[in-house]
N, C-alpha and C positions, 0 to 999 in steps of 0.2 A: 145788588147782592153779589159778593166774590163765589166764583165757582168754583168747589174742590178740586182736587186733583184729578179722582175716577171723572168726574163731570167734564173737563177738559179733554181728558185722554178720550171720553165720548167722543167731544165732538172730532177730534181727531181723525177718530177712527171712521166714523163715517166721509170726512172729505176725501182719506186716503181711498179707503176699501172700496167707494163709491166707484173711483176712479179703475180699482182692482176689477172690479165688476162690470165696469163696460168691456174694459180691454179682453177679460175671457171674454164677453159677448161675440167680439170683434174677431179674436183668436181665441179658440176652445182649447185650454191647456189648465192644469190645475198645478205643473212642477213650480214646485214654492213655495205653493198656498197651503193653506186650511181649510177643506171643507168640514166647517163645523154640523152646518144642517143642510134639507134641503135649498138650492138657491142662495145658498148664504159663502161667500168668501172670504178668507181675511189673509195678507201677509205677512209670515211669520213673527216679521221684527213689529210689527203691528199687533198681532197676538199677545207678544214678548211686553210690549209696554206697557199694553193695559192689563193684564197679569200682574206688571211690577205696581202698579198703581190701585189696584184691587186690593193687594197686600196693606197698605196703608190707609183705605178708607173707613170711612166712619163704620163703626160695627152696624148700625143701624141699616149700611147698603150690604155688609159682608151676608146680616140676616135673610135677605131676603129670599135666597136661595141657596141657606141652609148651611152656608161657606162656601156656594159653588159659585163661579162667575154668571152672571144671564148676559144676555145676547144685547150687547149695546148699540147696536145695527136698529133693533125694534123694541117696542114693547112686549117684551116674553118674559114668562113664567117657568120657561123651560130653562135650568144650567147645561154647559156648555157639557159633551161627555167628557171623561178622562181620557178616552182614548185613541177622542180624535185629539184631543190635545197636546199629550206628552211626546207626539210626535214629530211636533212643531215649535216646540221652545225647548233651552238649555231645560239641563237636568235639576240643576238649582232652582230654578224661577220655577217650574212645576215642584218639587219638596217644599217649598216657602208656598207655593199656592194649598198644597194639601193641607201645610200645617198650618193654616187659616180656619180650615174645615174642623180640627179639632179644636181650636181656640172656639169657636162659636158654639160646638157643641157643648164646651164645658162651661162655658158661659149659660148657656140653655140651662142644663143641670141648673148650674149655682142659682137664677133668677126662679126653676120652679120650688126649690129649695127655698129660698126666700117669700113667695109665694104663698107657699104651705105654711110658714112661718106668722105670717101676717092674718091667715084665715084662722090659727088657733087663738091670735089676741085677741082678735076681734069677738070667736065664739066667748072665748075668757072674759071678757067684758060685758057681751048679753048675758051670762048665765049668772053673774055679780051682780049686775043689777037687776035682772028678777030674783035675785037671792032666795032661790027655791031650795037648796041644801042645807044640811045642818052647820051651825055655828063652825063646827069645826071642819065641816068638808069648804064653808066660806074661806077662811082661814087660808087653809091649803092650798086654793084655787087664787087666793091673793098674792101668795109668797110665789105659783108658778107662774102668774102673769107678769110679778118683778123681772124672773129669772128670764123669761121670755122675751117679754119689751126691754130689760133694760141692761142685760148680759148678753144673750144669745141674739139681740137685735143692733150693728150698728150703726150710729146713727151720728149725725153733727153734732160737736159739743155747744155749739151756740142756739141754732134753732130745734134741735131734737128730730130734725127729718131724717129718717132710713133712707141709707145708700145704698144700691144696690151693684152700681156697674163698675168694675176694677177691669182696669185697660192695661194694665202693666207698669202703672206710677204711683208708687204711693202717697204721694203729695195731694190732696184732694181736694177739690174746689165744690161746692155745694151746690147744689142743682136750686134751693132754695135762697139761702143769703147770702151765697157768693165767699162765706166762710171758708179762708184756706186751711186747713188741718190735715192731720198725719193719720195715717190709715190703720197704725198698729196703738201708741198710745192714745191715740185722740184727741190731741191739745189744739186749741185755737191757736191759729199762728196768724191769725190777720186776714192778709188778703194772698196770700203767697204760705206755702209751705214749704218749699224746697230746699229753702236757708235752714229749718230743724234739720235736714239731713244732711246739708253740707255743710254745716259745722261738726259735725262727726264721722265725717268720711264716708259720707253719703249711706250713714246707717241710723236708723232713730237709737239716740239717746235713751230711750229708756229700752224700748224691746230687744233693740239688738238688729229690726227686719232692715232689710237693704230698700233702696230710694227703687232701683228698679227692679221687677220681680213677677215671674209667671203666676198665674192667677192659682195652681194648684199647691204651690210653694207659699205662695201670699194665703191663701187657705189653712194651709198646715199653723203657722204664726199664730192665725186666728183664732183657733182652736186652742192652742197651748193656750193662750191667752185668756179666751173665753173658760175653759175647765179653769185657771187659776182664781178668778172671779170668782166662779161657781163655788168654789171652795174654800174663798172668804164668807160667800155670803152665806153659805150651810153654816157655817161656824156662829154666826147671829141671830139662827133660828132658835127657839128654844125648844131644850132637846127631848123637848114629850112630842114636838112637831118636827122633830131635824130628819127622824128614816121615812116619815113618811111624807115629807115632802121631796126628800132622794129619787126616792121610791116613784115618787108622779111625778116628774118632771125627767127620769133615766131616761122614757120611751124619745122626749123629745131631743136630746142630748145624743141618743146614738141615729138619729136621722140626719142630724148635724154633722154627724163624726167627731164629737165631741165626747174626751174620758173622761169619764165619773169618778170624784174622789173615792178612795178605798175608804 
């Protein structure tokens, strides 16, 4: 199995800093160094690399300590502090590290958001088929679980699985059938999407979104997108059930950040 990058710069850092750490043994000096924690040493330009190499790993490593770096010396649960840090690598490589820490946050956000998302279809489903409510709270409860699974949820155009993780590419490869598609219209493009956008100078064709884009910017897109939907599909309701299924389905629209048709 090929080893990522942060997994490299691991090992790295241990045969250097190992080295770092006899030599204080040898000579008691720290001008240089990092002391991060107790017993623990690292050289600057060593700090510096796996810092740069942090920045590009899998969010899945960025997670584990909340966007903070952990200690690649041992196994710790502890991140590294800020303070002993910033004062051992350029001022760049710490700002690109920080803003790691909001990237994951808002990722956090967006996945409990989605979360919460999936736990109201789910309840929309049991409470349908116990169909303990009246005909017309039935109704109701059908037109919000459309709006919910198949507006405000989305998902691959091929096998219908929810996506949840946007990295900064809108081109999208599917966790389930490897379907490449576009992040904003949602067209199957094969096995590759990249070509929808760069046939249009690297913007989707129909949305208008750009190929590469911050997750909050990428958000905002979705949104517009999602309420124009929403406001086709109001228009199909019929209109003894059109305010009040507005009405039940606003609560879950402004959790989204999602604007309600006037």
């Amino acid at each position: 199995m090929r080893r990522s990058q942060l997994q490299r710069q691991h090992h790295r850092l241990r045969l250097r800093c190992e080295i770092v750490i006899v030599a204080l043994t040898v000579f008691p000096s720290t001008k240089g160094h990092c002391v991060l924690e107790r017993g623990t040493f690292f050289c600057a330009s060593c700090l510096t690399n796996f810092l740069t190499a942090f920045k590009t790993a899998e969010y899945a490593e960025q997670k584990k300590g909340k966007g903070r770096a952990l200690c690649p010396m041992k196994d710790s649960e502890t991140p590294f502090s800020d303070g002993a840090i910033v004062a051992f690598v350029p001022q760049d490589v710490f700002d690109d590290y920080l803003q790691i820490r909001i990237k994951v946050a808002e990722q956090g956000i967006q996945e409990q958001m989605e979360k919460e998302n999936r736990d109201k279809i789910e309840e929309l489903k049991e409470k349908l088929a116990a169909a303990t409510g009246s005909a017309e709270q039935n109704e109701l409860d059908k037109h919000r679980l459309r709006i919910i699974d198949d507006i405000f949820t989305l998902k691959c155009p091929r096998c219908k699985l929810a996506f949840l993780d946007y990295e900064n590419c809108s081109a999208i490869s599917c966790a389930g059938c490897k379907c490449g598609f576009c992040s904003y219209c949602l067209e199957d493009c094969g096995a590759d999407a990249h070509q929808h956008f760069y046939k249009n100078k690297s913007k989707c064709p129909v949305e208008g979104g750009p190929l590469f884009i911050d997750l909050p910017t990428w958000q905002t897109y979705q949104n517009k997108r999602k309420g124009r939907l929403l406001c086709e599909y109001l228009a199909t309701v019929p209109e003894g059930l059109r305010a009040k299924v507005a009405e039940l389905c606003a609560p879950d629209a402004k959790d989204l950040g999602i604007k309600m048709p006037e």
